[in-house]
C-alpha positions in Angstrom: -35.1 26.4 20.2 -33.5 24.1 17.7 -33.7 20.4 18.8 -31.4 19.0 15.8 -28.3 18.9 14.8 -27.5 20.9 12.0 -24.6 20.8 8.8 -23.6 23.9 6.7 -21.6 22.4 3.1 -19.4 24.9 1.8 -17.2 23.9 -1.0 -13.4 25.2 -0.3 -11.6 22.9 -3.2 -12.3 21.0 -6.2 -12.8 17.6 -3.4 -12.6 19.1 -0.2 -16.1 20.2 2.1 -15.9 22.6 5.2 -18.8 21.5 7.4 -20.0 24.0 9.9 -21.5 21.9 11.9 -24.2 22.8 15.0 -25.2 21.0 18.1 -28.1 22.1 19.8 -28.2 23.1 23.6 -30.8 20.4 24.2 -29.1 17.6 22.6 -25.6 18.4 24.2 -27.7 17.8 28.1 -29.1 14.8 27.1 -26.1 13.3 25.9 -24.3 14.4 29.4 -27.2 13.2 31.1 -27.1 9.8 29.3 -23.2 9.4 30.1 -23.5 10.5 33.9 -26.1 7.9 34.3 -24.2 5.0 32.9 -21.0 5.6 34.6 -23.1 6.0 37.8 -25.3 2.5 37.1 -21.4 0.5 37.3 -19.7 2.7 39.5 -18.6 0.7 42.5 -17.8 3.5 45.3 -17.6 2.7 48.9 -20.4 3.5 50.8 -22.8 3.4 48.2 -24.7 0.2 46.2 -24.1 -0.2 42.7 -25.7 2.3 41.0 -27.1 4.5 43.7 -24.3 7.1 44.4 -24.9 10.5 44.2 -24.6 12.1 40.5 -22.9 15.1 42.3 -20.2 12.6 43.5 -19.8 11.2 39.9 -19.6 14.1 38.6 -16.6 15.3 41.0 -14.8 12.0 40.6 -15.5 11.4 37.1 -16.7 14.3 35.6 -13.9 15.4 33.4 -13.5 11.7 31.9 -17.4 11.7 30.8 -17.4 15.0 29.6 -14.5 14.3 26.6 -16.2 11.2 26.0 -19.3 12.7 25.5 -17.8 15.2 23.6 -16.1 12.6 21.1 -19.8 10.8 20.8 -21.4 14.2 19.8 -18.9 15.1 17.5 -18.9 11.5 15.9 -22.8 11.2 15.8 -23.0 14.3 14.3 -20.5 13.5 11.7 -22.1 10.5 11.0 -25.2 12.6 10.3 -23.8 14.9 7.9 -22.7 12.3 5.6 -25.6 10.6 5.2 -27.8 14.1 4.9 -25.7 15.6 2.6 -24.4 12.0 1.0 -21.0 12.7 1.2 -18.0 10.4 0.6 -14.9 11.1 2.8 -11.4 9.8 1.9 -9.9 9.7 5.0 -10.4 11.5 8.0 -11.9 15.0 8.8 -9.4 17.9 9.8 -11.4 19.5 13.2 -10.1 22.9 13.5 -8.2 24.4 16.0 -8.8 24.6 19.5 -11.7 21.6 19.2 -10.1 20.2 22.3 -11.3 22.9 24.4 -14.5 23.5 22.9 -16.7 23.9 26.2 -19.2 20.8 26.8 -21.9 21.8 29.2 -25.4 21.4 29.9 -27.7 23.7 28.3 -25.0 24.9 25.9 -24.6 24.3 21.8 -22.0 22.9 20.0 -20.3 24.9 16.9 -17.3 23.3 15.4 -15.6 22.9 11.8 -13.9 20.4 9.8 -12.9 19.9 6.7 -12.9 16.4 4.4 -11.3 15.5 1.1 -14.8 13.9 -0.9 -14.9 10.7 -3.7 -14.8 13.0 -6.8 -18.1 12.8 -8.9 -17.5 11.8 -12.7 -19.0 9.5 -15.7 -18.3 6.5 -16.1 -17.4 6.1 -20.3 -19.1 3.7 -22.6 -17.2 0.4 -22.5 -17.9 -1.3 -25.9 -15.3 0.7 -27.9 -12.2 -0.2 -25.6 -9.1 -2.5 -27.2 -6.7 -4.3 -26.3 -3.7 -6.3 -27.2 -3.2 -9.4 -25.9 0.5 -11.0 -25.3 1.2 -14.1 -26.6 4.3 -16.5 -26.4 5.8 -20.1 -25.7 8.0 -20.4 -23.2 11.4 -21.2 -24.8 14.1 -23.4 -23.3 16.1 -20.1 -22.8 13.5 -19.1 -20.4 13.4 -22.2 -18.5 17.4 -21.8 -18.0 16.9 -18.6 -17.0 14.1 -19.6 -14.3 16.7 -22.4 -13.1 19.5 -19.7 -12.7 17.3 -17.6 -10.7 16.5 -20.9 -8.3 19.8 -21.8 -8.6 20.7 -18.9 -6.1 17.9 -19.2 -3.8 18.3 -22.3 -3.0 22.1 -22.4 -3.2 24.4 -23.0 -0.6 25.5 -19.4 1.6 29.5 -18.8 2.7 30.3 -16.6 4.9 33.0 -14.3 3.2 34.8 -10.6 4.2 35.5 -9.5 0.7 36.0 -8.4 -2.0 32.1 -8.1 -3.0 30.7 -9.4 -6.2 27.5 -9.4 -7.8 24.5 -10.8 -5.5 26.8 -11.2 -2.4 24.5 -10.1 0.7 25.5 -8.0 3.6 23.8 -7.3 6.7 24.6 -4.3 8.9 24.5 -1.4 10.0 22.8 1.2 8.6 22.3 4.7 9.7 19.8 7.3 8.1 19.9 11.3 7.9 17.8 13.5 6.3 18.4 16.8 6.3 16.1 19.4 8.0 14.5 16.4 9.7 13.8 17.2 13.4 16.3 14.1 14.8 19.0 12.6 13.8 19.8 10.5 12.7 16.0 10.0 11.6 16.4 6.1 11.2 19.2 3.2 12.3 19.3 -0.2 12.7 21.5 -2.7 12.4 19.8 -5.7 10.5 19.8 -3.5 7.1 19.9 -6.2 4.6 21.9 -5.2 1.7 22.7 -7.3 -1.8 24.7 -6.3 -5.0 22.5 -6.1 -7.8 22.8 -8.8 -10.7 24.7 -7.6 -14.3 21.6 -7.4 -15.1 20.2 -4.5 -13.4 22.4 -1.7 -14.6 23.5 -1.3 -11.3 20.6 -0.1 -9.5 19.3 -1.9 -6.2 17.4 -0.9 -3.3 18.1 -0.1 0.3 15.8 0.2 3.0 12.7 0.2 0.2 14.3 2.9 -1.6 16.1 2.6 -5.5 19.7 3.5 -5.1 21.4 4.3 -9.2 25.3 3.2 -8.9 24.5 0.8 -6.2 27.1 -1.7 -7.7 29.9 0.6 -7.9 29.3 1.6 -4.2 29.4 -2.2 -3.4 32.4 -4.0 -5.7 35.3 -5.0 -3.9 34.3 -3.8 -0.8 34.9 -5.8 2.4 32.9 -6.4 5.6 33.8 -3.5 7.9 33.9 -0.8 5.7 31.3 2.3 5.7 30.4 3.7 2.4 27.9 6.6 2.4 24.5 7.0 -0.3 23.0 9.8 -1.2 20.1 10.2 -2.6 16.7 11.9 -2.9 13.4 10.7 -1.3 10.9 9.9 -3.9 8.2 12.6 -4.6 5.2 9.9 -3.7 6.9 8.1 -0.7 4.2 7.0 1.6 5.9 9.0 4.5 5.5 12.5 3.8 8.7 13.6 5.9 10.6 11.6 3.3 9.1 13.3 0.0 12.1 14.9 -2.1 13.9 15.3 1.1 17.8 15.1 0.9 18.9 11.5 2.3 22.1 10.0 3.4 22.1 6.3 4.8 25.9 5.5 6.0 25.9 1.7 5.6 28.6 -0.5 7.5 28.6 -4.6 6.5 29.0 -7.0 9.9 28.6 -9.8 7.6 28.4 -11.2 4.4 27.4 -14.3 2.3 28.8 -15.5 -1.5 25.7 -18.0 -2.4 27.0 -21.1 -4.3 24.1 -21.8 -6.7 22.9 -25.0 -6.7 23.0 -26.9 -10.3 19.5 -28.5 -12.1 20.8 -32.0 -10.6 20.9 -30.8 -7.2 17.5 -29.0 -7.7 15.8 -32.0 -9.0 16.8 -34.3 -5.6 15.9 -31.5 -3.4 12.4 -30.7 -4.9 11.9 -34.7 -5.5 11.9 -34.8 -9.2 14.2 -37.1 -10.3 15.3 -36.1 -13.3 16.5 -32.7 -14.6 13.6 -33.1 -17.4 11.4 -33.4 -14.6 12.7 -30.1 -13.0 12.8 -28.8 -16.6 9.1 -29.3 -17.0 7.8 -28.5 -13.9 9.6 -25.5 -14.4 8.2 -24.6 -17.6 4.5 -25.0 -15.9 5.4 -22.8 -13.5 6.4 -20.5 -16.1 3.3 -20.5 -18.3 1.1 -20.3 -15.5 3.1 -17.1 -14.5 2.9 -16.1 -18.6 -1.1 -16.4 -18.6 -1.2 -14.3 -15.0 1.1 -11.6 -16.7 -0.8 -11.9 -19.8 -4.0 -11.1 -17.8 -2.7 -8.6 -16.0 -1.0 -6.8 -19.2 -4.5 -6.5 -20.6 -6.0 -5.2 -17.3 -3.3 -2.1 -17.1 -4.3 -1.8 -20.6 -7.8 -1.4 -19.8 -7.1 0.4 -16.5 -5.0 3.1 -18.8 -8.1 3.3 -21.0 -10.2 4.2 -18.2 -8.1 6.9 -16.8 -7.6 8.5 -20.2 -11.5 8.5 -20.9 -12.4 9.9 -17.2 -11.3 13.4 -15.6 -11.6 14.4 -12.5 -9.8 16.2 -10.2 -8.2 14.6 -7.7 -7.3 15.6 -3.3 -5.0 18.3 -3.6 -2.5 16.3 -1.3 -1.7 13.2 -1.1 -1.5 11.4 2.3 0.7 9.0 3.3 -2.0 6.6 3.6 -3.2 6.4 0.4 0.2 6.1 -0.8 0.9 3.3 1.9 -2.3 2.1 0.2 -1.1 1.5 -3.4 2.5 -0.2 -2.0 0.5 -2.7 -0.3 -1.8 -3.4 -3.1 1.2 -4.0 -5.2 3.4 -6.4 -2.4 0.2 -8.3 -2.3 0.4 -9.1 -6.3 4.0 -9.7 -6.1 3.5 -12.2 -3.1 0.4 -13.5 -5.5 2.6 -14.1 -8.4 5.4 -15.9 -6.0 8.4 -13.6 -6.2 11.1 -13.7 -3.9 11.2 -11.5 -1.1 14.1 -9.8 -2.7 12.8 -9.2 -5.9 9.7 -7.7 -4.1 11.2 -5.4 -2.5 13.5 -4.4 -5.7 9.7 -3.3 -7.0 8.5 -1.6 -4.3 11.6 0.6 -4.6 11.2 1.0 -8.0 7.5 2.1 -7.3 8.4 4.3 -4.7 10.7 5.9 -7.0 7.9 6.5 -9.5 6.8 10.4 -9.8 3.8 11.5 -7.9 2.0 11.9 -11.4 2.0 7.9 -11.5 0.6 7.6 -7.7 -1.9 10.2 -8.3 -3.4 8.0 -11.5 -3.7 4.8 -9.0 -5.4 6.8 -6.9 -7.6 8.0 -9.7 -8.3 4.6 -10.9 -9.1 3.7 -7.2 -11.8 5.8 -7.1 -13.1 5.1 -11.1 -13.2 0.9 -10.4 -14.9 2.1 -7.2 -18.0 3.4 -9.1 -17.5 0.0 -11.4 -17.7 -2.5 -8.9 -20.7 -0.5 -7.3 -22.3 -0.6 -10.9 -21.2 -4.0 -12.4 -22.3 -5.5 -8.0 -19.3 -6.9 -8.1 -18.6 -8.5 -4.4 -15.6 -10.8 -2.6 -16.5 -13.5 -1.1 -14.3 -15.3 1.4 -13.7 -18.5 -0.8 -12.4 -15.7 -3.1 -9.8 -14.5 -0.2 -9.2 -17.7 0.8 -8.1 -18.8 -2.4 -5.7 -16.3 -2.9 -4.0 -17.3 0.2 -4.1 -21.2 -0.8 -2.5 -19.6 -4.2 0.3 -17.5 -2.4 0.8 -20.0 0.3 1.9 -22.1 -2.7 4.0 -19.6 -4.6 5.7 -19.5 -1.2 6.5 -22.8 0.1 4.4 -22.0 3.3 1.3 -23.2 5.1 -2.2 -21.5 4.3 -2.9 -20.7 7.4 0.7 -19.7 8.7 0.1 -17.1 5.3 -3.5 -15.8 6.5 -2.3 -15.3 9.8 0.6 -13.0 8.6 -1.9 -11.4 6.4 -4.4 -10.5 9.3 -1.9 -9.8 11.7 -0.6 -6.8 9.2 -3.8 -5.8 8.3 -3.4 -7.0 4.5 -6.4 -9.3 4.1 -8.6 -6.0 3.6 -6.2 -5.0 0.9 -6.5 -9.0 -0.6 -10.0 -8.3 -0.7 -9.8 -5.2 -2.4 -7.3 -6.2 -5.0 -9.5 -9.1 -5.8 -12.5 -6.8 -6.4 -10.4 -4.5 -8.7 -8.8 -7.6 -10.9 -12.7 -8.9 -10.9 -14.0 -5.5 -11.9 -11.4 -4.9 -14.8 -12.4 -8.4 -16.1 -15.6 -7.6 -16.3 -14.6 -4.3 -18.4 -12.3 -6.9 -20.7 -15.7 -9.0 -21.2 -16.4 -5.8 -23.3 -13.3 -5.6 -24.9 -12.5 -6.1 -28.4 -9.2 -8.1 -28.6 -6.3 -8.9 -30.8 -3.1 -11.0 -30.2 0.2 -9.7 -30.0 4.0 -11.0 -30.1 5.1 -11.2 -26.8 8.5 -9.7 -27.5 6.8 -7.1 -29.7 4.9 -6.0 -26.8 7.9 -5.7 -24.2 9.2 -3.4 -27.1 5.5 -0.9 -26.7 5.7 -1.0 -22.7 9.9 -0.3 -22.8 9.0 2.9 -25.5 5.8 4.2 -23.6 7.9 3.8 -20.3 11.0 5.8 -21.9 8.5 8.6 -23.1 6.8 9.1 -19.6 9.9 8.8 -17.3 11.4 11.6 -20.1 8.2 14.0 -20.0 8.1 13.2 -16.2 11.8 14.4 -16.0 10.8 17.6 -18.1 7.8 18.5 -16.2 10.0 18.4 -13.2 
């Protein structure tokens, strides 16, 4: 009679593993045996000391209870144990087949059940010495300074509440109600603190609602007035983290209770408030900010360039579907850089959007790059420590006007110090890649130019592939 678990692999995708996996009659008794006498050692029943009641009356009043928990601790011990047999790396969760809910649990009789797992893909890492990069390089001109105090100008300007007609970056909150067709209720999402803005001249009309990038938002919004409903339609985004929402046909009726012209506050104004003094104070703390914010975008520039590098060198194939969670994943990973880098709430969630809107292709190379700095971290021991995390708080604390610890509590409460960690590790292990890099400087403007032409020439193959 066997005595041990045991774990048939069968490979039923390029990264996905059926295990067939068998518990043993002897182990399944023990287990039952093991639970029955622990309930029974705190069970309080009247009539009975603690711990000396009849297993026959446990069983009757608890028996059902300790049975599915038994069953959950065979199933995950035995899970546990094919992994680490058969060294196996899950992304995500195992699918149990059907019916494992009311697979029997009884003494004296085995276990058979099946899952399947999506696996890390196995690949080679490339040699690193022959990678290049272009590194951006400007000054930050006074035109960038004015621009910078434009942009404060608004945030910290004075609100008015006004009905109409809308102009560029007036704000509306209201109501917003969301269908999407084929969806089992409707509508599928309302609420009525939607938070709605005009996008600047600058953004060729596109904005985002409710994390999604609407094209023609500004000629939906001009010279509208608070009470009116305008309708948007538009088509979930192919690597939307909830998978209900992917290419899905969505309308979002949008009614304004309120809205608020912002009068922007001039450089004099902003100098008192911040307590500079001068406008050339403002102007130079200004351009600090600014070239601190040039040498993180400089950095990060040449680890996407690196990070592109990487995915070109290594293939592999990746899960066959993408889950919500790892999608979830990669949005989080980027609203922890934007909070990083200090951008407004509203211009994060302008990005989001615009990564949301990204094709799956583009979601499916993060997650391939995932998995390849992964592997680099494991081989270059690359590690977080908490100083690490907790100077990334300290830093987007800062960018933020908030407390540290008012920041790391928002972060833990969300779940996003995990995701800090992680990002950290990543940005650590493609520096350690650049350390390898050969390097040459680049016009800053002449390098916008490159990313605006590769961009153009992947959204336009995109378009054609779809």
């Amino acid at each position: 009679m066997a005595t041990e678990t045991t774990v048939v692999v069968e490979k039923v995708g390029e990264t996905k593993k059926r295990l067939s996996i068998t518990i043993p009659a002897d182990v399944v008794s023990r287990k039952i045996e093991e639970a029955f006498a622990a309930v029974r050692a705190d069970a309080q029943i009247p009539g009975f000391r603690r711990g000396s009641a009849p297993i026959a009356l446990i069983e009757k009043r608890f028996g059902e209870a300790i049975v599915n928990d038994a069953r959950q601790q065979l199933v995950s011990e035995a899970y546990g144990k094919a992994l680490q047999d058969h060294k196996l790396e899950p992304i995500g969760d195992p699918e149990l087949a059907e019916g494992f809910e009311t697979i029997e649990v009884a003494r004296g009789k085995p276990i058979n059940l099946k899952m399947e797992l999506e696996v890390v893909p196995e690949f080679t890492i490339p040699a690193l010495d022959s990678l290049e990069v272009k590194r951006p390089v400007t000054d930050i001109a006074e035109k960038y300074v004015n621009e910078e105090l434009r942009r404060m100008g608004y945030q910290m300007g004075t609100p008015a509440r006004i009905d109409g007609d809308f102009t560029h970056l007036d704000r509306m909150l209201g109501k917003a109600v969301v269908r999407v067709k084929g969806a089992a209720q409707d509508p599928f999402f309302e609420t009525d603190q939607c938070l709605v803005v005009v996008p600047d001249t600058e953004d060729e009309g596109k904005g985002q609602v409710l994390g999604l990038m609407i094209d023609g938002l500004t000629e939906k919004l001009l010279g509208k007035k608070v009470g009116d409903t305008f309708t948007i339609k538009t088509t979930g985004p192919e690597a939307h983290e909830r998978e209900e929402l992917r290419n899905a046909d969505i309308t979002i009726e949008f009614t304004p209770a309120q809205a608020e012209r912002i009068a922007p506050s001039a450089a004099e104004a902003l100098a008192e408030m911040l307590g500079l003094g001068t406008v050339e104070n403002l102007k130079e703390q200004v351009k600090l900010s600014l070239e601190s914010r040039r040498d993180q975008e400089q950095r990060a520039a040449m680890r996407e360039q690196a990070a592109e590098w990487l995915l070109e060198k290594v293939d592999f194939p990746l899960p066959e579907k993408m889950s919500g969670a790892q999608v979830a994943r990669n949005i989080e990973m980027a609203r922890l850089q934007f909070l990083q880098q200090g951008l407004a709430d509203e211009e994060i969630e302008r990005r989001l959007a615009e990564i949301r809107s990204s094709s799956e292709v583009d979601t499916r190379r993060r997650l391939k790059l995932f998995f390849v700095l992964a592997r680099l971290a494991q081989q270059f021991e690359v590690g977080v420590t908490d100083a690490e995390v907790n100077g990334a708080v300290v830093q987007m604390a800062r960018s933020r006007n908030l407390r540290p610890d008012a920041v790391r509590a928002e972060l833990q409460k969300s779940g996003r110090l995990n995701e800090m960690a992680l990002a950290i590790r990543e940005a650590k292990t493609l520096d350690r890649v650049l350390d390898k890099a050969k390097v040459a400087d680049i016009d800053a403007e002449e390098w916008n130019k490159i990313v605006t032409e590769r961009q153009a020439a992947a959204a336009a193959k995109a378009k054609k592939s779809k």
